[in-house]
N, C-alpha and C positions, 0 to 999 in steps of 0.2 A: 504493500500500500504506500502513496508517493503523500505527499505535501505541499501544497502548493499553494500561494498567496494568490487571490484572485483576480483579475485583470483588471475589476473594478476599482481597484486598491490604487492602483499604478496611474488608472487614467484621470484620480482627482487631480494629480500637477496639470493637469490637462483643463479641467473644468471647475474647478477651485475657484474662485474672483476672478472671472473673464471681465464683470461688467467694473473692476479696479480702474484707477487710473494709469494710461499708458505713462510708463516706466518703472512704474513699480513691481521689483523681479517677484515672476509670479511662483508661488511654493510647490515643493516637489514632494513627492513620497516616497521612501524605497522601505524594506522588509528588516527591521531592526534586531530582533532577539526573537526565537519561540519559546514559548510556557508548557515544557515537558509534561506539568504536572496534569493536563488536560488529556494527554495523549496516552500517556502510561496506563492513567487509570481506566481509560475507554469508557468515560461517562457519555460521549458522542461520537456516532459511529461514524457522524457526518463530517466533522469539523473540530478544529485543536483553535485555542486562542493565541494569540501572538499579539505583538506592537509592531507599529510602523513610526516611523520620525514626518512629521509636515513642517515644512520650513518655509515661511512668509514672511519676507524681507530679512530682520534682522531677529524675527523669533520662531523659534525651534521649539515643536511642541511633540511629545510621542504621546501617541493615542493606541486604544484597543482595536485589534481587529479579530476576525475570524482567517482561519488557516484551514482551506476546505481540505477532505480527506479523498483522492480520488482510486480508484481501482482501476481504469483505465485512462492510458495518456490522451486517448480520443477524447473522452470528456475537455478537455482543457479547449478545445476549439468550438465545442456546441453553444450555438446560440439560444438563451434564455426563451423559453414558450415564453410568447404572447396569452394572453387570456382572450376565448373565443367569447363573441357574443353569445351563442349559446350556452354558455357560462352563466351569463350575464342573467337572461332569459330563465335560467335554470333556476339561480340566484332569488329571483324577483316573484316564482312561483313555489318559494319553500313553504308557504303559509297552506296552500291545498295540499301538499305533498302531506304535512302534519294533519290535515284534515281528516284525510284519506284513510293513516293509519289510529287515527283515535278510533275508528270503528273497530279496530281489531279488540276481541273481546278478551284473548289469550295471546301466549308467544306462539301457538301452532295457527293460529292468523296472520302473526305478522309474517311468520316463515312463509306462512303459503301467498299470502301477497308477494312478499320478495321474488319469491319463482314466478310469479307472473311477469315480473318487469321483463323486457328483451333488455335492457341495459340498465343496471345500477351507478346512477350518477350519486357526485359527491351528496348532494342534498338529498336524495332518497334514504341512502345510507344512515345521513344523521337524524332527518326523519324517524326512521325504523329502531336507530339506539335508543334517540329521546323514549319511545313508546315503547321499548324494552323494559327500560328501568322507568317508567310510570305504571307499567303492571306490576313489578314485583316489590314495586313498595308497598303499592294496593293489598290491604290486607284481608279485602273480601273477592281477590282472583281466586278462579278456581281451578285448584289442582286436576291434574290428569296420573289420575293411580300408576297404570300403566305406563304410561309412557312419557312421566317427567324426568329420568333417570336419562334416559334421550336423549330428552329435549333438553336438558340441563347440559349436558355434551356437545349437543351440537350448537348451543345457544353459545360460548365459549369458544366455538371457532367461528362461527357466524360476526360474533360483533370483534373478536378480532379481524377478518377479512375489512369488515365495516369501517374500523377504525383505517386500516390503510389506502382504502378506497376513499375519504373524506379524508386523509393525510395528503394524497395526489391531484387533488381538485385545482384546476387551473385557475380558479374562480377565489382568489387570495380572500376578497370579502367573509367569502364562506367560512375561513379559516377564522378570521376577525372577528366575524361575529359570536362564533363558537366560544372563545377566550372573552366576549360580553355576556354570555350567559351566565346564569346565577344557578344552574343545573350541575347537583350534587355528585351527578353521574359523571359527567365529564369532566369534574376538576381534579382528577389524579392524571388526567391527560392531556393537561392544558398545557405543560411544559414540555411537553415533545410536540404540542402546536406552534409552540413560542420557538423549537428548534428548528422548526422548519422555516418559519417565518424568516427568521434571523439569517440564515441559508438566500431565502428570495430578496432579502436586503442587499447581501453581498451578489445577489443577479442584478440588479438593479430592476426589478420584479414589483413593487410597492411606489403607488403613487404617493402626494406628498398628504393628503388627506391621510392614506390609509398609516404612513409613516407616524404621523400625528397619535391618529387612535393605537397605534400597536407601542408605542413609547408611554402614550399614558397609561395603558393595561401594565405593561412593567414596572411606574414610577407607584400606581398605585399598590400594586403587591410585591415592592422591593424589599420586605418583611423578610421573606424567601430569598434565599440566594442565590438560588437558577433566575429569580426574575433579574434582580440587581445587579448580578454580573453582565449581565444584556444589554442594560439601558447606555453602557456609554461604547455601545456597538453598533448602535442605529445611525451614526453620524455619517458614516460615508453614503447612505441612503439618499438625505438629505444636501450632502453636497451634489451626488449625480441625478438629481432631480432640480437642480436650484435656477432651471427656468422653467420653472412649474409653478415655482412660489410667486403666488401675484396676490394683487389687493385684496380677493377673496379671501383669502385663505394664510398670509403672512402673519396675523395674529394668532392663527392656533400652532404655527411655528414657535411663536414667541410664546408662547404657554406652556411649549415642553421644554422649555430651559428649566426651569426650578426642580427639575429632577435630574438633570444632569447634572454630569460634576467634572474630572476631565477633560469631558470633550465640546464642554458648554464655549468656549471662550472660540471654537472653529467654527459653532454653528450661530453665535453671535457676531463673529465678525461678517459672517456670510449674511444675517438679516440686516447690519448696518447698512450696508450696501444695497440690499433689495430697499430699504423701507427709503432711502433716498433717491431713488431711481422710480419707485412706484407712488413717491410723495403726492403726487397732483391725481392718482388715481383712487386712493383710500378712502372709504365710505365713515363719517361720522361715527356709528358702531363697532368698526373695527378700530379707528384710531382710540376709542374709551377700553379695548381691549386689551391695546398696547401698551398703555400707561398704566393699566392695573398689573400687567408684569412687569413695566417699570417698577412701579412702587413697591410689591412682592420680591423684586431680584435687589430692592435696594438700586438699583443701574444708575451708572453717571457717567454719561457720555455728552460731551459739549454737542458734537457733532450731530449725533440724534436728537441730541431736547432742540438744538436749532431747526434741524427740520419740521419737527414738530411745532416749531413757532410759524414758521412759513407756512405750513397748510392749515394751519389755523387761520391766519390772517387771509388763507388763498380761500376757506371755507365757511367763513363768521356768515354767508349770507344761508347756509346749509343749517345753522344753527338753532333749536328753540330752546327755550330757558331752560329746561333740564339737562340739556347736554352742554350747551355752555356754562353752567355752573358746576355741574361735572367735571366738566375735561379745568377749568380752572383752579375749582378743587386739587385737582391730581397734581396740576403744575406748582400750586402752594406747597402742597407737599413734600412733591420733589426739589421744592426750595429752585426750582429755574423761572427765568424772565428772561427778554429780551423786548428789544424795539416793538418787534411785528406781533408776538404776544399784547404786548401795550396798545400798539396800535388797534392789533385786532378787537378787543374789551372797550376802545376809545369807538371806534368804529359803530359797534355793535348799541353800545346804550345811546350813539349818539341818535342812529338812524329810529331805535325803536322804544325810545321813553315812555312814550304813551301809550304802549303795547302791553308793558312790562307789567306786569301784575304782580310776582312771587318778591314778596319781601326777601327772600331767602337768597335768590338770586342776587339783591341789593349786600346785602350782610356778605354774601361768597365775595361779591367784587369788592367792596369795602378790606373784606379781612385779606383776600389780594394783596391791595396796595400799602395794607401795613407792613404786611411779609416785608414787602420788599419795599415797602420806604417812598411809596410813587406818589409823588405829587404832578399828579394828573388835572394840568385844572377843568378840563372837559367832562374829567369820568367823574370827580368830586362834583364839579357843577349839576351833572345829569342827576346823579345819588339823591343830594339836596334836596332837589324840584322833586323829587319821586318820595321825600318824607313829608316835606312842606303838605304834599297832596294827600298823601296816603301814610304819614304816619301813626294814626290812628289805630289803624288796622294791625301795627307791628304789636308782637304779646312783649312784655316785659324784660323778658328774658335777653331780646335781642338788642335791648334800645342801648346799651354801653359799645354792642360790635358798630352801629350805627353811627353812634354819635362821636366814641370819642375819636376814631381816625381824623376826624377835620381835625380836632385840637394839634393831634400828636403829628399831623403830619402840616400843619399850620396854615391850613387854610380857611379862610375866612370866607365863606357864599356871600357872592355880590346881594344874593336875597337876606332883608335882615330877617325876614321873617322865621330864618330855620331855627337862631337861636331863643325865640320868642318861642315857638311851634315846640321845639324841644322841651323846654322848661315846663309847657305847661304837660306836655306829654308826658315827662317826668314826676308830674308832683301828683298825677291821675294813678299813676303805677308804684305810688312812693312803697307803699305798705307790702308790695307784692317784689320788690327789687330788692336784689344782695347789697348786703353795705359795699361790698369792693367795684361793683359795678356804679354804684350811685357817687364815692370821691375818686373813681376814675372819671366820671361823665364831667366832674366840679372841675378836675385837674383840666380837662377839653378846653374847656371855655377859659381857665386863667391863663392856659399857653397860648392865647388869641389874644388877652388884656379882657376879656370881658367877666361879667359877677353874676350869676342865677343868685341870685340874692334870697330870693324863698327858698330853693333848696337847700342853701345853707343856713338860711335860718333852722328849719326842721332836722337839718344833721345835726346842726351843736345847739342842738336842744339838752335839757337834761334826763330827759329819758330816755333820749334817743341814743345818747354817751352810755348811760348807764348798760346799755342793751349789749356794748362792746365790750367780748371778753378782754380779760387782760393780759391774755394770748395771741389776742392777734396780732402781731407784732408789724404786721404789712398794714392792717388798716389804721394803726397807731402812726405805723410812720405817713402814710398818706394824712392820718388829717394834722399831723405836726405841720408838714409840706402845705396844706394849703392854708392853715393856721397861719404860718408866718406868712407866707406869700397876699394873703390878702390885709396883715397888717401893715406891711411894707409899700404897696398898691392901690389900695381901697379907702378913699375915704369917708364914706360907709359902715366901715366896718369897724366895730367897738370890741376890737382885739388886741392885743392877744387875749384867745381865753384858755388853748393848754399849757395844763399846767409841765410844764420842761420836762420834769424828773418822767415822767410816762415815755419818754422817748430818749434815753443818749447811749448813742453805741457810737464809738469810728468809726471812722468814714475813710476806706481806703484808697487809695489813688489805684488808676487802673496798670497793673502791670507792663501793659504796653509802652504807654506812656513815661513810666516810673526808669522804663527801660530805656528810652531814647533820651531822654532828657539825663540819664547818667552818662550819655556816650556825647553828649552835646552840651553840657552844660557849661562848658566853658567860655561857648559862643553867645550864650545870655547874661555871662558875668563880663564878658567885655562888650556888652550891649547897655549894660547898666551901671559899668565905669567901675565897680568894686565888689568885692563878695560880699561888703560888710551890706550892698543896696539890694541882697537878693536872695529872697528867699523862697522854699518849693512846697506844695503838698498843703497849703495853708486853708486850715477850719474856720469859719468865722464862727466866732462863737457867740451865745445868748441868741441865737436862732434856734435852726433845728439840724441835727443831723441827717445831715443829705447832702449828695453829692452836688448838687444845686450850688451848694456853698462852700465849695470847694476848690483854692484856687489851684492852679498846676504850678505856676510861679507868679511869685511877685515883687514886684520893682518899687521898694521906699527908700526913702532918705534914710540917708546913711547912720547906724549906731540904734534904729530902731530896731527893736526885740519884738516879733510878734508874739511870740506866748506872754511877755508881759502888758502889750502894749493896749490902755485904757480904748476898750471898741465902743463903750458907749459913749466917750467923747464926740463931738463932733468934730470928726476930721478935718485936714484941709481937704478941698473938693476939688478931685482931677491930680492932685499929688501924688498918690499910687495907683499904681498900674498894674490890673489883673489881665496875666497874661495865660489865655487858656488853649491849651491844645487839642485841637478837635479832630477824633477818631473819623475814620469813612464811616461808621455806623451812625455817626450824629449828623448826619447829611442824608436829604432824599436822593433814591435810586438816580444815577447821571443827572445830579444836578448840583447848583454851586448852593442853596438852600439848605437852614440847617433846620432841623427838625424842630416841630414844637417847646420840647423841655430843655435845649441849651437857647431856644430864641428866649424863652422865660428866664434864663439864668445870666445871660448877657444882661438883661435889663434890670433883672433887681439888683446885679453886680453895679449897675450906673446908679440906680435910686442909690444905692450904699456908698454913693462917692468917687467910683471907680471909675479911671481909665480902663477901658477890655480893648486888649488885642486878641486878635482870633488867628491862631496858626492852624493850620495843616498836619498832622503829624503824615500823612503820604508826601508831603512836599521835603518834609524834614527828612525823611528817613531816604527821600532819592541824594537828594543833596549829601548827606553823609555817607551811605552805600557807595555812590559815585568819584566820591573824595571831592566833591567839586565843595572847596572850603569856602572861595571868596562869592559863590553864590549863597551857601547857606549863612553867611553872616550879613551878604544885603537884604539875604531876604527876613531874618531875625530884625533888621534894624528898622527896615521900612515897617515890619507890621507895627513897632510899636510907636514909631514915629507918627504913624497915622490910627490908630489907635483910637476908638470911638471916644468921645469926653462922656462925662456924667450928667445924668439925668437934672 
């Protein structure tokens, strides 16, 4: 008996990423090592396993294959049977076939049926098993005195014929289907179904449909070790079929990856490429497919989530509010955005505001642009008008997703009516709203400058305090934050009223920062003439603890001591200079705007006397990375030289 790797093997360098980019060297295969241990034992008479090496540019991957077992050298040239239509025909009337033998009332009916057929096709066959083993579970079948001793004999060579008679069926489905039944009878023989199959894989025998179903029968009974050793043997299947994989049918490719493991990263790269090339043809259903194995595989590929921004934006007219809040969903998720993503959500509420109905839809796009920081004035404007109108109708629950992104992403509706609308929408729902919801909605409106003034009346009220464990330590710090903030801001406001000790913990500076400004700090002490004029990491204190009041560094006159130095004095005004380093995360998505709660922290830094410069820490850190010294010192000098004045 010979060995031999099968030609299918050899001709993926062949058909592997044809549709790549011309020059990229396209991957080869050849016969790596065999796995004795397959062969020795003679657990298959057909086939020994082995690896093979794929090599794609500059990555070399060895995968599993099958090593068929042949008995003659002629084999090696025979061309794979086709599956006949009659097959197909065969296939498509198993339901009468089963009909036919229910009437058998005994095995000496179904035998004598059998002799009637002129020919036993695969489907008769399993017909006549099925109805074998549903009478002798029957346990009011009637024996034959005489002549069960017989039929017990011959019923034993009868459904062995049967089984290799439905083993040989050209009609692969038939096979398939067999290994989807739930028939008790046939699952000691599922995996000499599965070795066959496995065999028509390495023919290249199995469409990409049927590849699909025969990988998830594997991935789902990978429990067993005949199944699980199989599933990362399916892949060259799917490479010699991989112009077959089209719009239809590309997402249930992508569904048999989570059960791969090896050979997941060949049949991944093989759908990056289809799903770019098939981008303009994908049906809405199938794209919400994709990304739930995105989400499932964890998947991060630039390249893919781009395309998927492009046919989104080529599809926003394909879209109703379930699916687009769907596939939006998925992209929050996956934590990706881009332009045509933006565009395309820009697009979409622009053209159909008055359509839109589902609050939910509103709150999906809303919580969108917090993700990722978008200050959209179009998608914001559109949201607005859709609360102003229909805010009513939103339940309780959702009015913090709703409301606070304008604060936090700091915009303000040309309509005043929203923060009017709001307020009162909020004081209808007060009783029925989480405390953290209701001074996140308070904190909205003070990162704009504005005061719900009734709300806050009924928050620090004294029952309504008293209602606050003394655990909460998030909603303590929120109303210390808006406590001070509207004492510093409000003239209105007959504050402070917490009392301090309820809240003091440090307030740390963020280690990014803490980092850069160790590696730079010598450029702000000669920006500020002496060490004695510079100090970092500075608390203001008899506030509250929060990073609000926190400077990164600060520029005084010389011999001053911050830890001792009297805050409740009135300072000189514009004398010190609160110089703040502003992360990418304190800026909205591609834009030079900084987010709601450092717009609120610049400002009551100026009410407090201060000069604020605003630096960059991305600007800082090219500047120093780069070695480019005499930029990063004009650009340290100029911020503070221009330096907002105080309020």
């Amino acid at each position: 008996m010979s060995l031999v790797l099968r030609r299918t093997y050899m001709k993926a360098k062949n058909n592997f990423l044809n549709s790549g980019n011309a020059g990229v060297k396209q991957p080869y295969a050849f016969h790596f090592k065999r796995n004795n241990s397959d062969e020795s034992s003679g657990s298959n008479p057909q086939f020994s396993s082995s690896t093979i090496m794929i090599e794609n540019g500059y990555n070399v991957q060895e995968l599993p294959v099958i090593v068929r077992k042949i008995r003659n050298l002629s084999e090696i040239n025979e061309k794979p049977s086709t599956e006949s239509a009659k097959s197909t025909n065969d296939s498509l009337s198993f339901h009468l076939i089963q009909e036919e033998f229910k009437q058998c009332l005994d095995l000496r009916d179904v035998f004598s049926l059998l002799s009637k057929c002129t020919k036993i096709t695969p489907n008769i066959a399993l017909g006549a098993m099925e109805r074998i083993y549903d009478l002798e579970k029957n346990p009011n079948t009637i024996a034959l005195d005489t002549q069960s001793a017989h039929i017990n004999l011959a019923k034993g060579a009868i459904l062995d014929k049967l089984l290799k008679v439905v083993m040989k069926t050209e009609d692969t489905q038939t096979i398939l289907n067999i290994l989807n039944t739930v028939s008790c009878f046939m699952e000691p023989y599922k995996h000499k179904f599965c070795d066959e199959l496995i065999c028509r894989v390495s023919d290249n025998r199995l469409s990409i449909e049927q590849l699909c179903n025969f990988t998830k029968f594997l991935v789902n009974n990978k429990s067993d070790p005949r199944y699980s050793d199989m599933i990362d043997k399916v892949w060259v299947g799917f490479v010699e079929r991989e112009s077959e994989i089209n719009e239809a049918n590309i997402d249930q490719v992508f569904e048999i990856l989570n059960g791969l493991k090896v050979s997941k990263r060949i049949i991944l790269n093989l759908l990056e490429q289809k799903l770019s090339y098939l981008c303009c043809k994908i049906k809405v259903t199938t794209m919400q497919g994709i990304l739930n194995t995105f989400i499932q595989e964890k998947y991060l590929s630039m390249h893919s989530f781009a395309v998927v921004g492009n046919w989104l934006y080529s599809n926003i007219h394909a879209l109703d509010e379930d699916s687009l809040l769907d596939i939006i969903s998925k992209l929050t998720i996956l934590k990706y955005t881009d332009n045509q993503v933006e565009k395309a959500v820009e697009k979409y509420v622009t053209l159909k505001i008055s359509k839109i109905n589902s609050y939910v839809l509103i709150v999906g796009i809303l919580n969108y642009c917090m993700q990722f920081q978008i200050n959209n004035k179009r998608i914001l404007h559109t949201c607005s008008e859709y609360f102003i109108v229909k805010g009513s109708l939103v339940p309780s629950g959702f009015l913090k997703s709703i409301i606070y992104p304008f604060g936090n992403l700091y915009f303000d509706p040309v309509n005043t009516e929203f923060w009017i609308n709001a307020e009162k929408t909020v004081l209808r729902s007060f009783n029925k709203m989480l405390t953290d919801d209701l001074l996140s909605i308070i904190l909205s409106y003070l990162y704009v400058g504005k005061y719900p003034m009734d709300i806050i009346k009924r928050v620090f009220s004294y029952e309504y305090l008293m209602n606050i464990k003394n655990g909460n330590t998030e909603a303590l710090k929120k109303l210390n934050l808006i406590d001070t903030s509207l004492s510093l801001e409000c003239e209105n406001y007959a504050g402070p009223l917490m009392p301090k000790a309820l809240w003091s913990k440090a307030v740390i500076q963020d280690n990014r920062v803490k980092n850069i400004l160790n590696k730079t700090i010598s450029y702000f002490v000669n920006a500020a003439g002496s060490p004695d004029n510079i100090s970092t990491a500075v608390l203001i204190p008899h506030l509250c603890s929060d990073e609000t009041y926190l400077i990164d560094i600060m520029i005084h006159p010389a011999g001053l001591d911050c830890n001792n130095v009297n805050w409740k004095s009135k300072l000189v005004r514009n004398e010190n200079v609160a110089i703040l380093i502003h992360l990418p995360d304190h800026y909205c998505f591609a834009n030079e705007q900084l987010i709601g709660p450092q717009i609120m922290k610049k400002r009551h830094l100026k009410i407090l006397g201060f000069r604020v410069a605003s630096l960059k820490y991305s600007q800082i850190s090219q500047f120093y990375t780069s070695y480019n010294t005499s930029g990063l010192r004009e650009y340290i000098a100029n911020s503070i030289e221009n330096a907002e004045s105080c309020l």
